[in-house]
N, C-alpha and C positions, 0 to 999 in steps of 0.2 A: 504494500500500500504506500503513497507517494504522500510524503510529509510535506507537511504545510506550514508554515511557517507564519508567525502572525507578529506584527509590530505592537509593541509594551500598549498601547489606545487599544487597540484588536485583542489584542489578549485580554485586557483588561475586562473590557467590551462581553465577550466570549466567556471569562468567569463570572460575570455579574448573570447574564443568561443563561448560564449552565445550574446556578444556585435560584434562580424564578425554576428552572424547570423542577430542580430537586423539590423546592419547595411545592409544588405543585403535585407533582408525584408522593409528597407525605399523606396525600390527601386520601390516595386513590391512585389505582392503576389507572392509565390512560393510552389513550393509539399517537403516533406523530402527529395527526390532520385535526386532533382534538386538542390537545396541549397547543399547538400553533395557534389557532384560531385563541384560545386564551390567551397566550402571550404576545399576539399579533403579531406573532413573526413568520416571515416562511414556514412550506413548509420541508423545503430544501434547506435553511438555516437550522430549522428546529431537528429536523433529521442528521445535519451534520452531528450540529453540539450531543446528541442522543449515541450518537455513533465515538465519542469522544468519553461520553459518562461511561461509553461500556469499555474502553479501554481501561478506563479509570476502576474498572469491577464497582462502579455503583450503583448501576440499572441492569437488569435481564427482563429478559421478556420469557415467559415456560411457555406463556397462551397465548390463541388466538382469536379474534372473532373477524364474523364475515362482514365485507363492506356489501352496500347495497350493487354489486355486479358480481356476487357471488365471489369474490378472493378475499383470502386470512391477510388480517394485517393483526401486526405482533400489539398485544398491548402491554407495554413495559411499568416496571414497578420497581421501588427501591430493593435491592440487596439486601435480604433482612443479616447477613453475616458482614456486612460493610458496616 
């Protein structure tokens, strides 16, 4: 996977939205296109940073539910051993 690199604003930027999402996620499990729509972000932003918490081992996802065209999107949830 091809790293990215993000400037000290960007990064900054990127951990403030990573801790909305966490927070968010204490609530409840949630899908990427539900969490966006709350935090108004993409939902290419909000999937990146999602794909950053999982490196970080503090989201998975076990489950699935179906979108209205019949496909599983993952609904992730905090690490209860993070």
């Amino acid at each position: 996977m091809e790293q990215i690199h993000l400037t000290p604003m960007n990064d900054r930027l990127a951990e403030q939205d990573q801790q909305r999402m966490l927070a968010l996620l204490r609530e409840g499990p949630g899908t990427v296109p539900e969490l966006a729509i709350r935090l108004r972000m993409t939902v290419a932003r909000t999937n990146f940073l999602m794909q950053v918490l999982v490196r970080k081992g503090l989201v998975w996802a076990h489950r699935h539910v179906s979108c209205g065209q019949g496909r599983q999107i993952e609904l992730w949830e905090i690490r209860q051993d993070s």
